[in-house]
N, C-alpha and C positions, 0 to 999 in steps of 0.2 A: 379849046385849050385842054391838056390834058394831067390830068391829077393824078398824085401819087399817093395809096394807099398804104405805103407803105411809112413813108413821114407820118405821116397825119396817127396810124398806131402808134410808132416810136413817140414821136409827141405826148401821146396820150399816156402810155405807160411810165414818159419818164415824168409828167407830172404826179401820176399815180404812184410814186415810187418816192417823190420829193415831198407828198402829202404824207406820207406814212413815216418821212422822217421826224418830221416835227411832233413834238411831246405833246398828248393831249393838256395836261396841266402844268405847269411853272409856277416856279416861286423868284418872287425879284427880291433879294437883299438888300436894294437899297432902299427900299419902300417899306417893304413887310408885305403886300400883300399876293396872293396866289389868283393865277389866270388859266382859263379854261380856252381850248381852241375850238373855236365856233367857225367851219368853214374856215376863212383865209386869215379869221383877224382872232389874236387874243382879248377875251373880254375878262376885268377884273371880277371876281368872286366877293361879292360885297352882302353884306348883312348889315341893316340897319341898327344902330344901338339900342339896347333896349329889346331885340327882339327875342321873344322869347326860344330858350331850347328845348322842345319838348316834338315827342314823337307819337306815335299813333293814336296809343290813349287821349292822352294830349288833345291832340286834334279831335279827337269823338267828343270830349267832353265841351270843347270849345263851341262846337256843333250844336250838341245838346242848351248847352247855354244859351247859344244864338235862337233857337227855334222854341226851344219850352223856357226857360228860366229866363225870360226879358226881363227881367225885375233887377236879380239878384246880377247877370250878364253888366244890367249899367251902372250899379250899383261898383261893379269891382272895376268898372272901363273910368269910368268918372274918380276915383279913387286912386286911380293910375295902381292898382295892385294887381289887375288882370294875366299878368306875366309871369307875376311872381303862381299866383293861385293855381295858376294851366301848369308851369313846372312843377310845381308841389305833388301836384293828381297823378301826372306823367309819373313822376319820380314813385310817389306811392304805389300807384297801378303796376309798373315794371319791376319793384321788389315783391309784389304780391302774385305777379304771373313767374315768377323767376321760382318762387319759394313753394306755387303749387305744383310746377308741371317736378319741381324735383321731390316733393313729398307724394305725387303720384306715382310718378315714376318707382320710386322707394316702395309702394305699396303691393303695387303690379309686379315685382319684379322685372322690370327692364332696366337691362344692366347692360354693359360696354361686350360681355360673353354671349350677350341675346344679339348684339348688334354686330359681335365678328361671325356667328354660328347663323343666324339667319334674318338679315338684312333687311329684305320683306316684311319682315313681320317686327321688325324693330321700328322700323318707318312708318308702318300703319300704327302701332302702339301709338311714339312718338305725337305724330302727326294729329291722333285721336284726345291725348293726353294736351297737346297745349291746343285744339280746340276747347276742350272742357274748360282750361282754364281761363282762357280769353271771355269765355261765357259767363265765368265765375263770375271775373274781373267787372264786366262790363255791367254786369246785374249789381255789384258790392258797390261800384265805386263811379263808374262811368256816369250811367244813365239814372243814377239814386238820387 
């Protein structure tokens, strides 16, 4: 029997062509919630209630909790305040990294004319400046 290479391309490209129509995320209005396309199926975007919003810091402190602070860890889990406490730190941590790297910044002179005149070395500052600060952070407030 003999095959055609040439369908079997066409085929191929035009599902790779009808993959690329469909919107990676959707939102359905009649529900409220938004869906992500996983392969062939949309799967809803769900967050448990209650779960906490918190971002990096966040998570290192929850870390640090789990591994050194068993105490104080079941003490806020058992309490049901765990959520609230991990967004507090997050929230704290992110106005204290926010407020160093721009009082560094401010210090250093790196300014928006360092960053159009040379880019390099605005990025190494940059880049140098909210290391430091993450360091600050994590020593003040993360792992204390």
């Amino acid at each position: 029997m003999k095959t055609n290479k040439n369908t079997f391309s066409e085929t191929a490209s035009e599902i790779q062509s009808n993959a690329e129509t469909f919107a990676r995320f959707i939102h359905d209005e009649e529900n409220g919630l938004d869906y992500e396309l996983v392969g062939d199926y949309y799967f809803p975007l769900l967050t448990p209630p209650g779960s906490p919003k918190i971002g990096t810091f966040g998570k290192s402190h929850f870390h640090y909790l789990c591994t050194e602070k068993k105490v104080l860890f079941d003490g806020l889990m058992l309490s049901g305040k765990l959520n609230e406490y991990l967004e507090n730190i997050d929230r704290q941590a992110e106005e204290m990294f926010e407020k160093l790297v721009k009082d560094l910044a401010e210090k250093e002179g790196v300014t928006e004319k360092l960053k159009s005149d040379n880019q390099l070395l605005w990025v190494q500052k940059m880049c140098n400046m909210r290391n430091r600060a993450t360091e600050i952070v994590n020593a003040e407030l993360i792992y204390n």
